[in-house]
PyMOL Python script that loads the backbone (N, CA, C, O; Angstrom):
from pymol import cmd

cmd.read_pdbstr("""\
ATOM      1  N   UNK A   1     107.608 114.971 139.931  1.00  0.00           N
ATOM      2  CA  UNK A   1     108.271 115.852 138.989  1.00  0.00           C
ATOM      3  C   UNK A   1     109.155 115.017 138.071  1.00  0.00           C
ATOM      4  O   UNK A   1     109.970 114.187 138.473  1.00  0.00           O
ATOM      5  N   UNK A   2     108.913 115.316 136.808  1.00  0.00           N
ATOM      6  CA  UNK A   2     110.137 114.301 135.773  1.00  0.00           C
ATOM      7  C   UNK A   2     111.275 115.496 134.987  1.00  0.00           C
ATOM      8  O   UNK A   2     111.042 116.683 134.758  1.00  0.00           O
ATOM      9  N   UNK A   3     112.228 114.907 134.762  1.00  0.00           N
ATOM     10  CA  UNK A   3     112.882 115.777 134.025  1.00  0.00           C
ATOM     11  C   UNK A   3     112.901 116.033 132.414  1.00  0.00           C
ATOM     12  O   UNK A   3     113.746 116.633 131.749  1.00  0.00           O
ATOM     13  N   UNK A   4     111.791 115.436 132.033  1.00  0.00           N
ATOM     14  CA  UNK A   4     111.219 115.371 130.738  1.00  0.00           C
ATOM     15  C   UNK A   4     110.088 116.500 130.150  1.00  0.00           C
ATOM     16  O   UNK A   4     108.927 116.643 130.534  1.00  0.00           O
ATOM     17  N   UNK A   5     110.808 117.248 129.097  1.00  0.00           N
ATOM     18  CA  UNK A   5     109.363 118.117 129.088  1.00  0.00           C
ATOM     19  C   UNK A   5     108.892 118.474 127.344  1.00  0.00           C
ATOM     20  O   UNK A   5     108.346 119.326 126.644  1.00  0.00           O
ATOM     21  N   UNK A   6     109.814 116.623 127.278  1.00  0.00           N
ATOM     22  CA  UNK A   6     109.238 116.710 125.698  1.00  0.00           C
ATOM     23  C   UNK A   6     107.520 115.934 125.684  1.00  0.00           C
ATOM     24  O   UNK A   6     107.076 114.985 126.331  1.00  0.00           O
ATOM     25  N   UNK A   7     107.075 116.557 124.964  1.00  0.00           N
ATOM     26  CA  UNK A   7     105.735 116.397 124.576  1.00  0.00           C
ATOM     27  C   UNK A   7     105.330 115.134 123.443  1.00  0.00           C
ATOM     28  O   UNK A   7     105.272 115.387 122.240  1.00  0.00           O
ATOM     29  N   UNK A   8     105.070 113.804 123.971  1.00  0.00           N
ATOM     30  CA  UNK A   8     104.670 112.851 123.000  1.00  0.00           C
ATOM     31  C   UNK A   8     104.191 113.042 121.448  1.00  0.00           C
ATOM     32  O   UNK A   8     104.726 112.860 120.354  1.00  0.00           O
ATOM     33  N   UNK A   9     102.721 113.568 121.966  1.00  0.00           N
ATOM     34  CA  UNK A   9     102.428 113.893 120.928  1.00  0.00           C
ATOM     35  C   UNK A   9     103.130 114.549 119.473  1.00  0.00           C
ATOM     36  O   UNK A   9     103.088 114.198 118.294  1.00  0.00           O
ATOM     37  N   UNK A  10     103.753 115.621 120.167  1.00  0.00           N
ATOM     38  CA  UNK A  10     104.847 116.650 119.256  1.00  0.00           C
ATOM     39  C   UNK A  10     106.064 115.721 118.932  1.00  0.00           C
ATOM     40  O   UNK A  10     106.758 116.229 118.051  1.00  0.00           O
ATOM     41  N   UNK A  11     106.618 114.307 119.451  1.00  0.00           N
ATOM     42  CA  UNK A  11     108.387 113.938 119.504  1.00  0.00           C
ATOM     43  C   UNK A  11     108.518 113.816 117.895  1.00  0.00           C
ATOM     44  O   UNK A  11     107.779 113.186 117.138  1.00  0.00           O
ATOM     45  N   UNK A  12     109.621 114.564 117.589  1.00  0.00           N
ATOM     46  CA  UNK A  12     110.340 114.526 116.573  1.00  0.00           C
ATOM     47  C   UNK A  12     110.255 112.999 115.940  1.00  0.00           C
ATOM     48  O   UNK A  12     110.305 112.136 116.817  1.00  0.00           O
ATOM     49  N   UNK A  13     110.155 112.580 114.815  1.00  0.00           N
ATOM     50  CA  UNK A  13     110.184 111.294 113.981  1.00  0.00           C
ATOM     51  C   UNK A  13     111.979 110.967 114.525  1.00  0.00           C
ATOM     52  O   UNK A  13     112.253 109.871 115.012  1.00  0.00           O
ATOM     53  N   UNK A  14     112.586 111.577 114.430  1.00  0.00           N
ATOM     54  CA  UNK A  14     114.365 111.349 114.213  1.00  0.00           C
ATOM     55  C   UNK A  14     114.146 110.374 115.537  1.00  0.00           C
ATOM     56  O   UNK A  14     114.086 109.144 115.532  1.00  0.00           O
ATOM     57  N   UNK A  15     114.030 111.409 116.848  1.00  0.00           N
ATOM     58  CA  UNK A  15     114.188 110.655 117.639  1.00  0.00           C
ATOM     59  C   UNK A  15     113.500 110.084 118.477  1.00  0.00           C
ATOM     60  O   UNK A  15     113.990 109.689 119.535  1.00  0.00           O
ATOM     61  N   UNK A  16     112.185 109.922 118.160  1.00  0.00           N
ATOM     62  CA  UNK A  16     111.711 108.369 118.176  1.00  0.00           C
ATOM     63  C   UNK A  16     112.638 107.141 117.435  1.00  0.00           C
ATOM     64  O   UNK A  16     112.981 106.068 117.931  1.00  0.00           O
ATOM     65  N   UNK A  17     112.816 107.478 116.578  1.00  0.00           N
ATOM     66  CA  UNK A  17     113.815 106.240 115.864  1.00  0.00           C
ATOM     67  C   UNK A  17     115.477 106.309 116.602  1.00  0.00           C
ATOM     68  O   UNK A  17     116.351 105.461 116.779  1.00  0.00           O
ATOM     69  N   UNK A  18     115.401 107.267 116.798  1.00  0.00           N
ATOM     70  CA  UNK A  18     116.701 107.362 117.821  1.00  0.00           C
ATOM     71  C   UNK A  18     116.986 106.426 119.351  1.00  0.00           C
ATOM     72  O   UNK A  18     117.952 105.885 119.887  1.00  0.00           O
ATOM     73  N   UNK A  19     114.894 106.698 119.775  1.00  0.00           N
ATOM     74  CA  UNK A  19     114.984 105.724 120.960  1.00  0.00           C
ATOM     75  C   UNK A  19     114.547 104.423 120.519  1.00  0.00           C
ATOM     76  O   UNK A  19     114.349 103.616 121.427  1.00  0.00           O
ATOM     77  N   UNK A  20     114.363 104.057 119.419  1.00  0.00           N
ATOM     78  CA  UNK A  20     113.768 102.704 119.095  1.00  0.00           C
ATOM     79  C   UNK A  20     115.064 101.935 118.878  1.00  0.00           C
ATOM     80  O   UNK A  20     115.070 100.757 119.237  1.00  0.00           O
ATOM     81  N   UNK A  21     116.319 102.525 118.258  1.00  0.00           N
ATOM     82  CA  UNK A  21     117.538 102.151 118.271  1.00  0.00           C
ATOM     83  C   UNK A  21     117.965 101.714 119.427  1.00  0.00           C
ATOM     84  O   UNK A  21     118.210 100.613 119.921  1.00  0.00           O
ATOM     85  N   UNK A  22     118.003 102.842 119.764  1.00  0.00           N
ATOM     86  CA  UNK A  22     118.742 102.230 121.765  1.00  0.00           C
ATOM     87  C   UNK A  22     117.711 100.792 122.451  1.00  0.00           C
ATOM     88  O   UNK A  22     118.162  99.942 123.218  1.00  0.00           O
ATOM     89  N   UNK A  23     116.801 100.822 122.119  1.00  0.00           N
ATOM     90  CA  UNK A  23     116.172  99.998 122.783  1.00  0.00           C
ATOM     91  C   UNK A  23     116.324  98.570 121.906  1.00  0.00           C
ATOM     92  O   UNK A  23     116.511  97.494 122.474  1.00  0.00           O
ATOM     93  N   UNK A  24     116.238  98.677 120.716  1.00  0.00           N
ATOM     94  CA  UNK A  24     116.956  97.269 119.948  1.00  0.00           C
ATOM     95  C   UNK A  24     118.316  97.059 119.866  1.00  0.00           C
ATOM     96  O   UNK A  24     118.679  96.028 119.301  1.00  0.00           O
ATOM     97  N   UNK A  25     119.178  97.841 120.324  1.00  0.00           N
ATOM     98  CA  UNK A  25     120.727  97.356 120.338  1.00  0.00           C
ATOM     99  C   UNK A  25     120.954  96.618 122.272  1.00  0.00           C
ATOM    100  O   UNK A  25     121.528  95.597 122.651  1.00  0.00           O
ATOM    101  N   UNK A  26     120.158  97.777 123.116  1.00  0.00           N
ATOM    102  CA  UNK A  26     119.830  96.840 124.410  1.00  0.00           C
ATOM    103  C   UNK A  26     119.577  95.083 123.957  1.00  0.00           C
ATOM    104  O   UNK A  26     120.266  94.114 124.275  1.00  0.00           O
ATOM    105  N   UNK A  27     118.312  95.142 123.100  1.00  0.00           N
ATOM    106  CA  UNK A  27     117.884  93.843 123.004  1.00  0.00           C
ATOM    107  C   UNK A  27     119.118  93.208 122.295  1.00  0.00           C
ATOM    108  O   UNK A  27     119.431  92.157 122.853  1.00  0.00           O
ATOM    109  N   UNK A  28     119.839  93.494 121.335  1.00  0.00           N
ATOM    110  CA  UNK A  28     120.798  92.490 121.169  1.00  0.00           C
ATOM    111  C   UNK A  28     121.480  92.233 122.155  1.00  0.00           C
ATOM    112  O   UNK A  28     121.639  91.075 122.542  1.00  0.00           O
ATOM    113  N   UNK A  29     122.225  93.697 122.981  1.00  0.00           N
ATOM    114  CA  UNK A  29     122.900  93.267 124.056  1.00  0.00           C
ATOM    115  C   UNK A  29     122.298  91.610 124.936  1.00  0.00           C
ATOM    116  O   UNK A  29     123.052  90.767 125.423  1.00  0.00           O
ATOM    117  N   UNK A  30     121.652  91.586 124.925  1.00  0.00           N
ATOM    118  CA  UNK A  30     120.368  90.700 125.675  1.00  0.00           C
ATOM    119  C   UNK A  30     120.606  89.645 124.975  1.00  0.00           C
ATOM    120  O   UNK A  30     121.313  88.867 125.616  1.00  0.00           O
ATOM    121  N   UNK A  31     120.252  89.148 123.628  1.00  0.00           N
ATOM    122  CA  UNK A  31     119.958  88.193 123.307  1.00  0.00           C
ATOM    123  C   UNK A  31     121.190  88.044 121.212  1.00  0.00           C
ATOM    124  O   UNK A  31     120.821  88.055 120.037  1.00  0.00           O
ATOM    125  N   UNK A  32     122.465  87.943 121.840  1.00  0.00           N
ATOM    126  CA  UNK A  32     123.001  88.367 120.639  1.00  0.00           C
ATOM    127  C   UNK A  32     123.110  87.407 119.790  1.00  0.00           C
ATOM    128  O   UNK A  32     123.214  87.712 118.602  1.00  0.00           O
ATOM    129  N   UNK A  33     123.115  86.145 120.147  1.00  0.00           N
ATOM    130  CA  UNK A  33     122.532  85.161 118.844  1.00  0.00           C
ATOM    131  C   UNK A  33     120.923  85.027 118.093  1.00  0.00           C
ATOM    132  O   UNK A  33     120.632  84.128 117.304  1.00  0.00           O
ATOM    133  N   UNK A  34     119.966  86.145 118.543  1.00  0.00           N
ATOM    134  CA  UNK A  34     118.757  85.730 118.149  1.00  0.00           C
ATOM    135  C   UNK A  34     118.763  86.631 116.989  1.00  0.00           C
ATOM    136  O   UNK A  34     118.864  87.850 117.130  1.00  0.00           O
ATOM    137  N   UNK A  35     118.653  86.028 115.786  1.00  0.00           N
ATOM    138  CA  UNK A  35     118.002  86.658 114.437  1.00  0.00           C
ATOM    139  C   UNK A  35     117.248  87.517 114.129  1.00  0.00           C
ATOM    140  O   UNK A  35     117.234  88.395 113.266  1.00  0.00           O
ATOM    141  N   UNK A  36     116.322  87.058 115.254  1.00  0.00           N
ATOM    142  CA  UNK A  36     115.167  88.447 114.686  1.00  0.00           C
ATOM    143  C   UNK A  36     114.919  89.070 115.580  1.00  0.00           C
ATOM    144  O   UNK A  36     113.862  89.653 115.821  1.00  0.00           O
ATOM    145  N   UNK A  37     116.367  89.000 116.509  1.00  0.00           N
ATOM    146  CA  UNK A  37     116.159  90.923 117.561  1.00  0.00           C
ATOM    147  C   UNK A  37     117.279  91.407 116.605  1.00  0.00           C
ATOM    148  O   UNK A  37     117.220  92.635 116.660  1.00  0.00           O
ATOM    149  N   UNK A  38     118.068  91.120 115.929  1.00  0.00           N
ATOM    150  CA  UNK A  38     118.987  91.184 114.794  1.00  0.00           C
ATOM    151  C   UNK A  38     118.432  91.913 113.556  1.00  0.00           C
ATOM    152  O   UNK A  38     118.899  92.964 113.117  1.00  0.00           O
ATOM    153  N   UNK A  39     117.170  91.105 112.934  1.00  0.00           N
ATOM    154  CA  UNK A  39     116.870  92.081 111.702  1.00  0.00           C
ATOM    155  C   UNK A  39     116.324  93.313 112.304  1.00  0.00           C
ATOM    156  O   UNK A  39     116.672  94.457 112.008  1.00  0.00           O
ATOM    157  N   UNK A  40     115.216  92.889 113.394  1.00  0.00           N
ATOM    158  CA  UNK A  40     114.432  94.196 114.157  1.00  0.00           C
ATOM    159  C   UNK A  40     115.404  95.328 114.339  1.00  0.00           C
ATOM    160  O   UNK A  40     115.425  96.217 113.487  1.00  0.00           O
ATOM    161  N   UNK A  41     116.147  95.370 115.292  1.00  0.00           N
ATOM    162  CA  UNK A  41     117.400  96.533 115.249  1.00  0.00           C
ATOM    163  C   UNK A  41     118.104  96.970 113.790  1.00  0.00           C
ATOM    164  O   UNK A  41     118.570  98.102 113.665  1.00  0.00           O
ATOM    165  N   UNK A  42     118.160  95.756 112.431  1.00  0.00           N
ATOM    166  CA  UNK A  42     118.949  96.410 111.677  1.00  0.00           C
ATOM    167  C   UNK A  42     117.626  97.509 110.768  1.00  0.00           C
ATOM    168  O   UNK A  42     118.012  98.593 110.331  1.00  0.00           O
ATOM    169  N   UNK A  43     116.284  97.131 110.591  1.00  0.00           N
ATOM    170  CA  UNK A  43     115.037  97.375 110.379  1.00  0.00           C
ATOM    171  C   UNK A  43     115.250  99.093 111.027  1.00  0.00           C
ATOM    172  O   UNK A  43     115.097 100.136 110.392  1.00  0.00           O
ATOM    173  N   UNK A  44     115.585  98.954 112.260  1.00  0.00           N
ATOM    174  CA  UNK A  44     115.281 100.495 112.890  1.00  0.00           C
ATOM    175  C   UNK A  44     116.769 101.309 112.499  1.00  0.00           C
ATOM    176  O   UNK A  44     116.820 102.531 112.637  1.00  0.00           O
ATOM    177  N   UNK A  45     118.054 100.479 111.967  1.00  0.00           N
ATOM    178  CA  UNK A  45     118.638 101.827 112.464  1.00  0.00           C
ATOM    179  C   UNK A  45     118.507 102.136 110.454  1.00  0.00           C
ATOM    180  O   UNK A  45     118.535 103.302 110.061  1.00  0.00           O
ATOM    181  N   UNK A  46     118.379 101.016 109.463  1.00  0.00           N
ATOM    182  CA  UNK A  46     118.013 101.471 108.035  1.00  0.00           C
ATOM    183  C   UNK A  46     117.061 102.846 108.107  1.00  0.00           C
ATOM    184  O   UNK A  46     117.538 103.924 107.752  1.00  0.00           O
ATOM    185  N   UNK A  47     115.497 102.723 108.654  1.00  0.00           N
ATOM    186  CA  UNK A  47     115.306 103.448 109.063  1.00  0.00           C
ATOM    187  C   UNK A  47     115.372 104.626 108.924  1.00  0.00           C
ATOM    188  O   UNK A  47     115.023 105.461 108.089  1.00  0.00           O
ATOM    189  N   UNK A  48     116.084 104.584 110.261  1.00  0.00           N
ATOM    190  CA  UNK A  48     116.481 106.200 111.325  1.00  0.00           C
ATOM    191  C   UNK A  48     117.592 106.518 110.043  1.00  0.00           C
ATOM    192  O   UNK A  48     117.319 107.612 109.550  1.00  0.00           O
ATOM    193  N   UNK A  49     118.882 105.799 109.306  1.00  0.00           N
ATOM    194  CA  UNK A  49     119.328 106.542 108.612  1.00  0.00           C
ATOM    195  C   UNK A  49     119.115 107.042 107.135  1.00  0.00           C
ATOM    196  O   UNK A  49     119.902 107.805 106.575  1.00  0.00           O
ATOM    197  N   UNK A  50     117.643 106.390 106.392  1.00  0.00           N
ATOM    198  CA  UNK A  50     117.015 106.514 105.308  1.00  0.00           C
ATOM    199  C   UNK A  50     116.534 108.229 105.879  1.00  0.00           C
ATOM    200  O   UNK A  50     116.643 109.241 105.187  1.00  0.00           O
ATOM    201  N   UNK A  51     116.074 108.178 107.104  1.00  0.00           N
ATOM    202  CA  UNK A  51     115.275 109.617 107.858  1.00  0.00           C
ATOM    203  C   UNK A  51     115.857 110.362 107.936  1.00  0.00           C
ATOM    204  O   UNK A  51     115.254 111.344 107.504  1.00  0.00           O
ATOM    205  N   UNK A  52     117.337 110.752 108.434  1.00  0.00           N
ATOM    206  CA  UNK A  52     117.859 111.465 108.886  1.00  0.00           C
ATOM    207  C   UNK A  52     118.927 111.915 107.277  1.00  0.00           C
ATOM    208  O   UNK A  52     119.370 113.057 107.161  1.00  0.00           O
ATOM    209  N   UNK A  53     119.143 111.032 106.391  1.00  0.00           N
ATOM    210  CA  UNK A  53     119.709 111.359 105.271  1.00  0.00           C
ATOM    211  C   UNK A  53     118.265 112.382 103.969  1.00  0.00           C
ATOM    212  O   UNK A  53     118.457 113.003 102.924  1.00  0.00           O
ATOM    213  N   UNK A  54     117.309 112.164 104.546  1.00  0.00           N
ATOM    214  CA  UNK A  54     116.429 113.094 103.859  1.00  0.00           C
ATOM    215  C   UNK A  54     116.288 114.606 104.543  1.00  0.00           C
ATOM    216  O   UNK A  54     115.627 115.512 104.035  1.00  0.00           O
ATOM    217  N   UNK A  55     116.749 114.671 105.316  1.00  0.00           N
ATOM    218  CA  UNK A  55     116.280 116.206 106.307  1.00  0.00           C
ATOM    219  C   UNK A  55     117.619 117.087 105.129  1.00  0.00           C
ATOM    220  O   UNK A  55     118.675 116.814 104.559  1.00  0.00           O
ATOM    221  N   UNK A  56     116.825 118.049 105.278  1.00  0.00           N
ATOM    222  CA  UNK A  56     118.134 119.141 104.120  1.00  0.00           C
ATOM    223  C   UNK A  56     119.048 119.383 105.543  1.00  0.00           C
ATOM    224  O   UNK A  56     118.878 119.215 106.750  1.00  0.00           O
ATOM    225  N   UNK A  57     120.042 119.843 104.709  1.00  0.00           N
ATOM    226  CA  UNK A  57     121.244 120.379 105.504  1.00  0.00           C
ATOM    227  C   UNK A  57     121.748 121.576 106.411  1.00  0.00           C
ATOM    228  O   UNK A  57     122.156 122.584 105.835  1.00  0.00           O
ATOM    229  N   UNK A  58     121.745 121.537 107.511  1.00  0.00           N
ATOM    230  CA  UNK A  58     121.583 123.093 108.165  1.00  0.00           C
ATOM    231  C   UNK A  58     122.301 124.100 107.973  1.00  0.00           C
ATOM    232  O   UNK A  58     123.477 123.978 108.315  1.00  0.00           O
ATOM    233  N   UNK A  59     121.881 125.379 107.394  1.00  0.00           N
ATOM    234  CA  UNK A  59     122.403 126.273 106.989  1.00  0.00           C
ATOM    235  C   UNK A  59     123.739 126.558 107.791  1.00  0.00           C
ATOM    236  O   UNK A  59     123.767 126.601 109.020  1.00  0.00           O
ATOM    237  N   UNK A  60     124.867 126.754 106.960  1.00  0.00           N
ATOM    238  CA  UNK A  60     125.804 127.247 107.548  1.00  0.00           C
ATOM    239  C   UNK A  60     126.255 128.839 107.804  1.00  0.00           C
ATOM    240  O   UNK A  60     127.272 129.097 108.447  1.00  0.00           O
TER     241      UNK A  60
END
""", "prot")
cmd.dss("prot")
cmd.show_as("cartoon", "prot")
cmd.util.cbc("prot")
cmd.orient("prot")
């Protein structure tokens, strides 16, 4: 039994880039002088916030 009952296929774009973040700031954690776990993470969170600054605004 998992406690997951989001559906791959269906995952939201946001947060896929949401978990691609966490998983490249881990890798800096890891390796914080290396350059290009450096651009890779800055690559994902440009990104996730180019993505998340296009979604319209939720009705108030």
């Amino acid at each position: 039994m998992t406690d997951s009952t989001e559906n791959t296929a269906t995952t939201d774009p946001a947060d896929a880039l949401k978990h691609a973040m966490i998983e490249q700031l881990m890798g800096i954690i890891g390796a914080p002088d290396d350059q290009g776990v450096a651009d890779a993470a800055d690559a994902v969170v440009r990104e996730l916030d180019a993505l998340l600054r296009a979604e319209p605004e939720p009705a108030a």
